[in-house]
FIVEX-248501 format. One record per residue (C-alpha): x, y, z; residue number from 1. Coordinates in Angstrom, 1 decimal, always signed. Example, Ala and Ser with C-alpha at 12.3 -4.5 7.8 and 13.67 -1.06 7.14 Angstrom:
% FIVEX-248501
        X        Y        Z   num
    +12.3     -4.5     +7.8     1
    +13.7     -1.1     +7.1     2
***
This chain:
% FIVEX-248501
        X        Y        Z   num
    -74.3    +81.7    +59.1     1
    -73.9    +79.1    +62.0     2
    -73.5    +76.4    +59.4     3
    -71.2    +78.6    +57.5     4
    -68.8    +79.1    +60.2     5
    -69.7    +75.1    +61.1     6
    -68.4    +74.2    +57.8     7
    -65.4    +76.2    +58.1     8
    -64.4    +74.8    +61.5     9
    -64.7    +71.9    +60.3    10
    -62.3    +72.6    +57.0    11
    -60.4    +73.8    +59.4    12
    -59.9    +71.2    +61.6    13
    -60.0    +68.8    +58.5    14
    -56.7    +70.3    +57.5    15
    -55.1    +70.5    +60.6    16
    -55.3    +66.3    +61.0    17
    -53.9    +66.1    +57.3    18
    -51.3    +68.3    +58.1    19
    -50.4    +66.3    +61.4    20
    -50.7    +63.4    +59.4    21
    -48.1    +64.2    +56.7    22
    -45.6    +65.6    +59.8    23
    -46.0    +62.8    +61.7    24
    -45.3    +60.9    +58.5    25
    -41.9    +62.7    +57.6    26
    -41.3    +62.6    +61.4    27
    -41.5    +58.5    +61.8    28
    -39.3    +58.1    +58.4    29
    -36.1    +57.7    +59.4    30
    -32.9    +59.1    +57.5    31
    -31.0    +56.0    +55.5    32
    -27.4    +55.7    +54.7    33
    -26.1    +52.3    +53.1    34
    -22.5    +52.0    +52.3    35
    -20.6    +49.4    +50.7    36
    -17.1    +48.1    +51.0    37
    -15.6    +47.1    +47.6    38
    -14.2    +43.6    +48.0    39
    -14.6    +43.6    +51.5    40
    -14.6    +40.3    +52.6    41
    -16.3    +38.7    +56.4    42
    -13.3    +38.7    +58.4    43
    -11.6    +41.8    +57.2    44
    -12.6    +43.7    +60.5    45
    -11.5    +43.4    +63.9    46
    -14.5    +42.4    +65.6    47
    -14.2    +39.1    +63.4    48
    -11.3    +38.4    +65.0    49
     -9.0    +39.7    +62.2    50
     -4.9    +39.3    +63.6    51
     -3.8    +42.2    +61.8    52
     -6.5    +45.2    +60.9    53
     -7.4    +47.9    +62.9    54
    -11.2    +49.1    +61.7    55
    -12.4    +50.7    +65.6    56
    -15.6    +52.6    +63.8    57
    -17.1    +49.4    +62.5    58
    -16.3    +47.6    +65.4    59
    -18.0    +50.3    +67.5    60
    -21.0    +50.0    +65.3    61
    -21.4    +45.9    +65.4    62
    -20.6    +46.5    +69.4    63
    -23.8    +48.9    +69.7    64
    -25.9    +47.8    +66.8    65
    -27.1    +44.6    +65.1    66
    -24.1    +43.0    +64.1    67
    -25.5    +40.0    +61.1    68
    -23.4    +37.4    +61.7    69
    -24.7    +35.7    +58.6    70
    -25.0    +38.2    +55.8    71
    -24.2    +37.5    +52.2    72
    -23.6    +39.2    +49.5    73
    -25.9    +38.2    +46.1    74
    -23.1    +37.4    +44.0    75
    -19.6    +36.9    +44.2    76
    -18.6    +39.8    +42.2    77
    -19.4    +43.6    +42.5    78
    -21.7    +44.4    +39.4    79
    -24.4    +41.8    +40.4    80
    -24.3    +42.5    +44.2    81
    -25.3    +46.2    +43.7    82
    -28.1    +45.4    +41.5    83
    -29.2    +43.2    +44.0    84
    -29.3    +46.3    +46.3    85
    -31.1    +48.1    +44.2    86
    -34.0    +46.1    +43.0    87
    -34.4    +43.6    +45.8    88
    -33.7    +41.0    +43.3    89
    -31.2    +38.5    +42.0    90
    -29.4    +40.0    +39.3    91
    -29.8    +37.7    +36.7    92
    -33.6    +38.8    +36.6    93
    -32.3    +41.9    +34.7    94
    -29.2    +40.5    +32.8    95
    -26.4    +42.3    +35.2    96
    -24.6    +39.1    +35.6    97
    -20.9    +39.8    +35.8    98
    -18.8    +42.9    +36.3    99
    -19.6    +45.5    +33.5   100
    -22.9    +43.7    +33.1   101
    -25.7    +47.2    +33.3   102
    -28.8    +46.6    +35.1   103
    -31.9    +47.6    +33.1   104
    -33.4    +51.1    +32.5   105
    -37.1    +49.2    +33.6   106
    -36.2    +48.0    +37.4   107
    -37.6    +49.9    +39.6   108
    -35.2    +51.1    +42.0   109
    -34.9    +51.2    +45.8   110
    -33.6    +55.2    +45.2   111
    -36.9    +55.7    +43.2   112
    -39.4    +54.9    +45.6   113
    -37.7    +56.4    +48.8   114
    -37.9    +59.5    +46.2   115
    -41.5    +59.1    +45.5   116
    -42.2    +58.7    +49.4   117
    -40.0    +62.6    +49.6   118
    -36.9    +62.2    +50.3   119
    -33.9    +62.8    +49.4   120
    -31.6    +60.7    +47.5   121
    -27.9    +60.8    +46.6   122
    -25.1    +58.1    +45.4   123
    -21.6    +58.7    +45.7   124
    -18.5    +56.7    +44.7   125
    -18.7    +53.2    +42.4   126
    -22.0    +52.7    +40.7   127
    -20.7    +49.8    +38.0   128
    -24.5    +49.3    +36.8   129
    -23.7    +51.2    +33.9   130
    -21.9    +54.3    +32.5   131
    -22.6    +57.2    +34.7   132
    -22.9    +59.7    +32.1   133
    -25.8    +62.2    +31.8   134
    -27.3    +60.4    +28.6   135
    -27.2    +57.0    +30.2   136
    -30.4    +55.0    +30.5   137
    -28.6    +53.6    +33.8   138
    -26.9    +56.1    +35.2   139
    -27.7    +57.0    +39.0   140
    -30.1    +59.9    +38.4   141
    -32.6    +57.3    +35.4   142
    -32.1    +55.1    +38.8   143
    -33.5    +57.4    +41.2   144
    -30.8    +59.9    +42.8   145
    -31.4    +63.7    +42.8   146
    -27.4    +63.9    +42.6   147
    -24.4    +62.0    +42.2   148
    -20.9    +62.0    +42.4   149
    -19.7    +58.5    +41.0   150
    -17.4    +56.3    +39.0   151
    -18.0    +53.6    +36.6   152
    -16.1    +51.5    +38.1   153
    -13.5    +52.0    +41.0   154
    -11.0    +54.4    +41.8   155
     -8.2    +55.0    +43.8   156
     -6.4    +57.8    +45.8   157
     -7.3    +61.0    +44.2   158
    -10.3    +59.8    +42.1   159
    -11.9    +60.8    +39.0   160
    -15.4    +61.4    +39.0   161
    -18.5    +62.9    +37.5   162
    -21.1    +65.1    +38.8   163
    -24.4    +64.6    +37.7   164
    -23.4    +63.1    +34.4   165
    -20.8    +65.8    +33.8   166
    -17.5    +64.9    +32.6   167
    -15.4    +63.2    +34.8   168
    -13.3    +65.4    +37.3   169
     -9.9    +64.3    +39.0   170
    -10.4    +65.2    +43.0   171
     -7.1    +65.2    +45.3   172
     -7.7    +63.6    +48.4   173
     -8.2    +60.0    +49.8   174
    -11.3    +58.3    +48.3   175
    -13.2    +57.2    +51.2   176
    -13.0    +60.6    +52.9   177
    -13.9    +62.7    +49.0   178
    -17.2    +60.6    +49.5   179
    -17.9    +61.2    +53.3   180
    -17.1    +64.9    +52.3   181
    -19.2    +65.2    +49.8   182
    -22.3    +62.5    +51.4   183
    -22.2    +64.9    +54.5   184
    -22.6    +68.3    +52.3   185
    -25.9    +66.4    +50.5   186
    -27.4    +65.6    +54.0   187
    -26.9    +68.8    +55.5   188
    -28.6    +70.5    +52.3   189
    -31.3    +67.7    +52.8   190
    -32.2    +68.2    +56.5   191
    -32.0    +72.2    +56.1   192
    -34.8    +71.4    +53.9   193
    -36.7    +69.5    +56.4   194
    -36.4    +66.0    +54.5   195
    -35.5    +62.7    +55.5   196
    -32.7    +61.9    +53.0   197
    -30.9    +58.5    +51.9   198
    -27.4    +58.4    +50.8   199
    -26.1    +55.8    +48.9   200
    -22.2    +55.5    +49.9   201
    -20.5    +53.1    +47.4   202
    -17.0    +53.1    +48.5   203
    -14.1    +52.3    +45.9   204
    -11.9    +50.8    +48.9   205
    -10.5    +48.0    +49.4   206
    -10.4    +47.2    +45.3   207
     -7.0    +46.2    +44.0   208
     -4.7    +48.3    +43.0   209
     -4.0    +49.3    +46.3   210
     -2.8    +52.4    +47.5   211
     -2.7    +54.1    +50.6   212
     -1.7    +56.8    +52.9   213
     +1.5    +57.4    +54.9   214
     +0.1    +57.1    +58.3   215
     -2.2    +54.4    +57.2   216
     +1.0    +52.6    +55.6   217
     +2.8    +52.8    +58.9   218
     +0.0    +51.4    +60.7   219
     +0.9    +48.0    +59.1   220
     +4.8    +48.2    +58.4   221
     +5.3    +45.4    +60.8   222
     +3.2    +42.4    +59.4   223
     +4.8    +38.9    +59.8   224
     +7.6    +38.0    +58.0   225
     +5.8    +34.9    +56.3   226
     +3.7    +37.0    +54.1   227
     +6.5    +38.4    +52.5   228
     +8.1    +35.0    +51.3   229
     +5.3    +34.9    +48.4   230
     +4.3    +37.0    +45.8   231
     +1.1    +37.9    +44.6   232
     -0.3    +39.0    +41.1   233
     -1.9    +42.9    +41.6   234
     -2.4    +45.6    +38.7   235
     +0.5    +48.1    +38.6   236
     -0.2    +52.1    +39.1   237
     +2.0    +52.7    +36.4   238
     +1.1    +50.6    +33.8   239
     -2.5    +49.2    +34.6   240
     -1.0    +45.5    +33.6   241
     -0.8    +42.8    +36.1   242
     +2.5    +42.6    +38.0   243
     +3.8    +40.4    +40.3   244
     +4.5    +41.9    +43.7   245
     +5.5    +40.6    +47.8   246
     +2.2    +39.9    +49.4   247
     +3.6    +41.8    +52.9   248
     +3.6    +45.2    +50.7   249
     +0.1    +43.9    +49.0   250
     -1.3    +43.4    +52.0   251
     +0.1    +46.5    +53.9   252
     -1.4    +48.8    +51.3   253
     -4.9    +46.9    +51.0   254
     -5.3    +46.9    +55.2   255
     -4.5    +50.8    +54.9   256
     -7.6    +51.1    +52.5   257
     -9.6    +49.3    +54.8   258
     -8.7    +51.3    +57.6   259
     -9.3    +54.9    +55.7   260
    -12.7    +53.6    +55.1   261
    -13.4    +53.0    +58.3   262
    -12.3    +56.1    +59.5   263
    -14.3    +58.0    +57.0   264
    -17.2    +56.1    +58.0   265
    -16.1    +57.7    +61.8   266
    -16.1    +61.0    +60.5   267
    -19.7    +60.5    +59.3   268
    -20.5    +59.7    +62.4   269
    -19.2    +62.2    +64.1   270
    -21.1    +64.6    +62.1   271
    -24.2    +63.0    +62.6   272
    -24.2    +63.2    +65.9   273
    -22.8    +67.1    +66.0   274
    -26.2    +67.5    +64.2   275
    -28.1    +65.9    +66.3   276
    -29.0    +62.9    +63.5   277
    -27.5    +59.7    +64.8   278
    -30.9    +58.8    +66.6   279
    -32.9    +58.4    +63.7   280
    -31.1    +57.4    +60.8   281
    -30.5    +53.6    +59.9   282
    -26.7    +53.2    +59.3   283
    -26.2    +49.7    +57.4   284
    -22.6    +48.8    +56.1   285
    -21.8    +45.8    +54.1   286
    -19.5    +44.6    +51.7   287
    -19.9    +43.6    +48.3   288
    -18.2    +39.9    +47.7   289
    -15.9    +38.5    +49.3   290
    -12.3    +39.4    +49.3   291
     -9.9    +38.5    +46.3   292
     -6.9    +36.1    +45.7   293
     -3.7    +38.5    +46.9   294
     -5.9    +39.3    +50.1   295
     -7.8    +36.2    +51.9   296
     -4.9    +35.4    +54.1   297
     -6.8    +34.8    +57.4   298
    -10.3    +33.7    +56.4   299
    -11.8    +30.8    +58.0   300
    -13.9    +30.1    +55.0   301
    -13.5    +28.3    +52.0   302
    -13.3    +30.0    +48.5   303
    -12.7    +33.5    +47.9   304
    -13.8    +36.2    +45.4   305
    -15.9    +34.6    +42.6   306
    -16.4    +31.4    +44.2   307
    -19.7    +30.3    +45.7   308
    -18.2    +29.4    +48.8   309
    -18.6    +31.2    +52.2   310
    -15.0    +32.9    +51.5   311
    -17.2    +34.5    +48.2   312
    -20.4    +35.3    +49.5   313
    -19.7    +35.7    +53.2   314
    -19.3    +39.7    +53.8   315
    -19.1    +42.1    +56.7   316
    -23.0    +43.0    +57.8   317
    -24.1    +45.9    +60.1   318
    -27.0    +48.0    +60.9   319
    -27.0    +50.9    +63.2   320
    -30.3    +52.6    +64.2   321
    -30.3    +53.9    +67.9   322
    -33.9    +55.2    +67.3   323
    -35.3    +51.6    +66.8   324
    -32.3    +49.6    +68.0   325
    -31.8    +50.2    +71.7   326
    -29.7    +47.4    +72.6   327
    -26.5    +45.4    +71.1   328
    -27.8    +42.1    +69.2   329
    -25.7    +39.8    +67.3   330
    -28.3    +37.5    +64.7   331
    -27.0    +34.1    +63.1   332
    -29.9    +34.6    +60.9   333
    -29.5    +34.0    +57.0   334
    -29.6    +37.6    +55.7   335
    -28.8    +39.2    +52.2   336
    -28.0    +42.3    +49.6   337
    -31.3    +42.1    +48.1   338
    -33.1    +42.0    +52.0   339
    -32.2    +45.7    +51.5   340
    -35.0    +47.1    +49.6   341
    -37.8    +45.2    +51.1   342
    -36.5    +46.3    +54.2   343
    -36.6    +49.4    +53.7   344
    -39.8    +49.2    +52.1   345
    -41.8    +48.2    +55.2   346
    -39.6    +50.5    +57.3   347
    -41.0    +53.9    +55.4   348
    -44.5    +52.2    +54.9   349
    -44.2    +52.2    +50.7   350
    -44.6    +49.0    +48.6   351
    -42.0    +47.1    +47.2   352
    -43.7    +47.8    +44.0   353
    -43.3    +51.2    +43.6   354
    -44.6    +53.3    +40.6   355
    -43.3    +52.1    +37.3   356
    -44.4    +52.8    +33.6   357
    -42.5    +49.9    +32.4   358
    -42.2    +47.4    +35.1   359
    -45.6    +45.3    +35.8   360
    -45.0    +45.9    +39.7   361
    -47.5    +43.5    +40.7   362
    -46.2    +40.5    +39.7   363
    -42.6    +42.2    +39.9   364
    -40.6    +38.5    +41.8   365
    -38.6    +40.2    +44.5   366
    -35.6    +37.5    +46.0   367
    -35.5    +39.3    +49.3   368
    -37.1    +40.0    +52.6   369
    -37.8    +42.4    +55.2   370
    -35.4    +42.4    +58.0   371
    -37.6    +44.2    +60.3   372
    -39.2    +41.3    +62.3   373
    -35.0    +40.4    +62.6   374
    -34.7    +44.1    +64.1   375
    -37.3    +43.6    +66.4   376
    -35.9    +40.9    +67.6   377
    -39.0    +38.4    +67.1   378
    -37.4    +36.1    +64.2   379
    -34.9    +33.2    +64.8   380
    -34.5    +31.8    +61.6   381
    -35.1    +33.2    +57.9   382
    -38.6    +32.3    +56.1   383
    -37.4    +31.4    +53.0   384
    -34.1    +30.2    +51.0   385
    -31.5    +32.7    +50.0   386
    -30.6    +31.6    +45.8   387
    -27.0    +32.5    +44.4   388
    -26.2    +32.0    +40.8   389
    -23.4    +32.9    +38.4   390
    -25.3    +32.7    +35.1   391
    -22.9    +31.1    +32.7   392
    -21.9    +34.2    +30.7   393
    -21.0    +32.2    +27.8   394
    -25.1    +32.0    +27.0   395
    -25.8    +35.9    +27.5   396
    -25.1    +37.1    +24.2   397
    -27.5    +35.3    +22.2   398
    -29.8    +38.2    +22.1   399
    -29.6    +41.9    +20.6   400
    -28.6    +44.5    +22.8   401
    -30.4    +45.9    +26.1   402
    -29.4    +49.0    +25.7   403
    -27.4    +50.9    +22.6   404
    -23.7    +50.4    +22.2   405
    -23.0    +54.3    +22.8   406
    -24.8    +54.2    +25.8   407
    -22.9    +52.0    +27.5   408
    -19.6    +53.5    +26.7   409
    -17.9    +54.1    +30.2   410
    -16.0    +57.8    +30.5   411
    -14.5    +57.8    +34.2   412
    -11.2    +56.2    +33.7   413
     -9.6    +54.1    +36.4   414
     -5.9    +52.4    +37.0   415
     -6.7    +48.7    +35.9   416
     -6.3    +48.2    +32.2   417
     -8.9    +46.4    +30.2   418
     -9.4    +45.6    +26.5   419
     -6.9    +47.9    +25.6   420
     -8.9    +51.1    +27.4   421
     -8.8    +52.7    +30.9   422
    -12.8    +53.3    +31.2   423
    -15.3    +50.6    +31.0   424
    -18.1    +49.8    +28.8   425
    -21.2    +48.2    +29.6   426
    -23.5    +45.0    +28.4   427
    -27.0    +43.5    +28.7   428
    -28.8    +41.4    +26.2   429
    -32.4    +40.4    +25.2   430
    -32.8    +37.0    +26.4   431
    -35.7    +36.0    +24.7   432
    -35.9    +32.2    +25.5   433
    -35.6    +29.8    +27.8   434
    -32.9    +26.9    +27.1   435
    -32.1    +24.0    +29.3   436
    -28.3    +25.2    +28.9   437
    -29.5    +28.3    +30.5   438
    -30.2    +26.5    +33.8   439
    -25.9    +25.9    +34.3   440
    -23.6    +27.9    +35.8   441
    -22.6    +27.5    +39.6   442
    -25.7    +28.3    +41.4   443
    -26.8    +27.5    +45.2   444
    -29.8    +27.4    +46.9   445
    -28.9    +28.5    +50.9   446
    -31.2    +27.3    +53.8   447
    -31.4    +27.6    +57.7   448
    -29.6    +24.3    +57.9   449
    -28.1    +23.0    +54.4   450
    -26.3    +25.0    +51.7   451
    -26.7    +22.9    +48.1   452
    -24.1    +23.9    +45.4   453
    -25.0    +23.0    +41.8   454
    -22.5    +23.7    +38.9   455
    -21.8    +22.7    +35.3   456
    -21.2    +24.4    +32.0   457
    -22.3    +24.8    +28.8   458
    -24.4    +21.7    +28.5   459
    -22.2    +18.9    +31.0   460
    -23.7    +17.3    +33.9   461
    -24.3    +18.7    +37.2   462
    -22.0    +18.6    +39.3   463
    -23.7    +18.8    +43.7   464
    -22.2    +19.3    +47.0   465
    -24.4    +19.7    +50.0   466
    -23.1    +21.0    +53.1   467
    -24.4    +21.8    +56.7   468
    -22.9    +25.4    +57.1   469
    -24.0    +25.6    +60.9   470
    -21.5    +22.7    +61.5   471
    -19.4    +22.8    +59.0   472
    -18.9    +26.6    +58.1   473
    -15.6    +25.8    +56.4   474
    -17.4    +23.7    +53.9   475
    -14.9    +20.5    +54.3   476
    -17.6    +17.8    +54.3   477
    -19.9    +16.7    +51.6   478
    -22.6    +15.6    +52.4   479
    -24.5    +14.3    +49.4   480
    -24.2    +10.5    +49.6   481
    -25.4    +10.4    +53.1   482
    -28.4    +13.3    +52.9   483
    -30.0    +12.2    +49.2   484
    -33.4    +13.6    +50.1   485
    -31.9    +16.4    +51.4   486
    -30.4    +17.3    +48.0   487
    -33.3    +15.5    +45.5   488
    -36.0    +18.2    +47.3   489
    -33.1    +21.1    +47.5   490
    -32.5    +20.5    +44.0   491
    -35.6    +20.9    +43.2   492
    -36.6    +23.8    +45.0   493
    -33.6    +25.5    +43.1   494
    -34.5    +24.4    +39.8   495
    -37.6    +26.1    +40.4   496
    -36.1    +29.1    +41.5   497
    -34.0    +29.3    +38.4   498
    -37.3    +29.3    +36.4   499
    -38.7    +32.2    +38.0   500
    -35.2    +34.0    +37.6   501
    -35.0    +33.3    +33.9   502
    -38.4    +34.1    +33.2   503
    -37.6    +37.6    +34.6   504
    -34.5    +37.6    +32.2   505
    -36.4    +36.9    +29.6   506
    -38.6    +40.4    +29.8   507
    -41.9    +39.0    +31.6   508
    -41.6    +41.5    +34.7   509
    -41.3    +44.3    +31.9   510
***
């Protein structure tokens, strides 16, 4: 009988630890919520120095967090940036390189392995990694996300969107704010539950066509004279065509976006802390690419949208995180989109590898690190290169299709016009083999010091610029003919790099 009742004490007790252990476990994981700007470019917020807009939330937040001084986006264009988000890799690994490029139904997705480690995951606003229908291999929910209430593509005021995969829906309101809404109703649900949730806030703002409200407008009614003497080329609300337009009324509308985002993002907030949240959940807010041609007025960078120069690449980077970020730290570290998942990743305690079917997780390349020796405050400069690269799209359609045609048929129709159609459709090919062609494009490889740009196309020489961005952020002064073994072992680390990436492409992580 004593050994009985010994036994059972000690069941007893055995199950007490394991239940402490999995409480302690959903205790220490934080809450996440990553939002994303939509062509929001480095110095589009005040505390850059910006002469014009007014974002006080996200100034707030780099004041009292860890503003990354240094924080790229992947690519220079939306589809390829998210991907990076999601997979921790460079997008060309899964074919998404160019807007309206899918990612693959086989990467395994941040969303899917904060799921598997029990929480909660939701995506609202642009997805652009493939139709977000309910049948689509791609859509948010295939990628991870209990629920969703996104878009194809971008949207505007009073956006159309689909639930879940249902049809699309048109929802009166300002965009930014639908989202906050709708993010705040999904983490309410989620910590009445008792679980740590992530939400996934992809915000259609500051996209062209711009539109805005009145007492955002009015904010910005008085910009300098100058800015009106030009004109701009924008798509039209009306017609979905390209229109010329005064850059003072292109500008007035897109600063109005940016400020309704920001105040959305206050609003979040503001509910967090109501509910007693803020202190342990990991706020991180950056933008996708850099900002376009009809808005980089004020940059001090070179390039813009699409170009691999800092104007391009160089985008607004913030985490917030009371809980494990006591103190106000600004880092001139090298940081990057696909730092996100690994990040993360080490944060919760999971691997990057996750649980796949498809995906041979072991040997799965990731392209970024884990930020959280940065966040600790115990790393000065980054560990290894940061690669960009803007596969020459001209080679991506040697192969048969990814994914079937009808599957990537877009339904959530937006403003901008294209190919005769007001949703979007979706590519990615089968890249079965390796060509020397398939090394070109404009690709860089980024260290702590020198920034090497590489570009040529479809078969013509390369053409290199080296540049030390730490003294010459503007990128005005090539360096090559005076740093050749700088670029000879640059160039080659790159060129290796690019190996790796296309043997991805070609299906050997699948």
């Amino acid at each position: 009988m004593r050994v009985l009742m010994s036994m059972r004490c000690d069941l007893v007790l055995l199950l007490l630890v394991l239940m402490c252990s999995v409480s302690a476990t959903a205790a220490d994981a934080p809450n996440i919520i990553l939002l994303m700007g939509d062509d929001h470019g480095w110095d589009e917020v005040g505390y850059n120095g910006h002469p014009h807009l007014k974002t006080p939330v996200l100034d707030e937040m780099a004041a009292g967090g860890l503003r990354l001084d240094r924080f790229y986006s992947a690519h220079p264009s939306c589809s390829p940036t998210r991907a990076s988000v999601i997979t921790g890799r460079h997008p060309v690994r899964c074919g998404t390189f160019a807007p309206n490029c899918s990612i693959r139904p086989e990467e395994i997705s941040v969303a899917t392995i904060l799921q598997q480690a029990g929480y909660a995951t939701g995506h609202f606003g642009k997805w652009h990694l493939g139709p977000v229908k309910a049948d689509s291999p791609t859509n948010p929910g295939r990628m991870g996300f209990d629920t969703w209430l996104s878009h194809d593509n971008f949207f505007e005021l009073n956006p159309v969107l689909s639930r879940d995969g249902a049809d699309p829906e048109k929802i009166a309101g300002e965009s930014s704010e639908i989202l906050i809404a709708e993010t705040v109703q999904f983490i309410k649900r989620a910590s009445d539950a008792g679980k740590p949730f992530c939400a996934v806030v992809w915000f259609g703002s500051p996209h062209q066509p711009y539109s805005g409200l009145d007492n955002d407008l009015a904010l910005y009614k008085d910009l300098p004279g100058m800015y009106s003497k030009s004109t701009v080329r924008v798509t039209s609300h009306e017609t979905g065509q390209m229109v010329s337009r005064p850059l003072g009324e292109v500008l007035q509308e897109r600063y109005a976006e940016i400020t309704a985002m920001d105040r959305s993002i206050g609003q979040l907030r503001d509910w967090l802390g109501k509910r007693g949240l803020s202190k342990d959940t990991l706020l991180w807010y950056c933008g996708d690419n850099g900002t376009p041609d009809g808005g980089i007025v004020t940059s001090p960078f070179r390039g813009k949208k699409g170009t691999m120069y800092g104007g391009g690449i160089r985008v607004p980077g913030i985490i917030e995180w009371p809980a494990a970020i006591s103190r106000p730290a600004t880092s001139d570290v090298n940081t990057v989109t696909s730092d996100i998942l690994p990040t993360l990743c080490e944060i919760i305690g999971r691997p990057i590898s996750g649980q796949s079917a498809k995906a041979k997780a072991a040997s799965r390349p990731i392209d970024g690190i884990s930020l959280v020796p940065l966040i600790k405050g115990k790393v000065t400069r980054r560990s290894k290169p940061i690669g960009f690269w803007s596969f020459d799209t001209g080679n991506m359609g040697r192969g048969k299709p990814w994914i079937e045609a009808r599957l990537q048929q877009g339904t959530t129709p937006l403003v901008k016009k294209l190919a005769g159609r007001f949703t979007r459709n979706f590519t990615n090919f089968h890249h079965p083999k390796i060509r020397e062609q398939d090394f070109g494009g404009e690709r860089v490889l980024l260290g702590n010091r020198y920034k090497l740009i590489a570009r040529s196309r479809r078969g013509n020489p390369d053409r290199i610029e080296l540049y030390d961005v730490r003294k010459d952020p503007s990128e005005k002064q090539d360096l090559t003919r005076s740093e050749p073994e700088v670029v000879r072992s640059m160039s080659k680390s790159l060129r290796a790099w690019q190996q790796s990436v296309l043997e991805s492409l070609s299906g050997a992580d699948y």
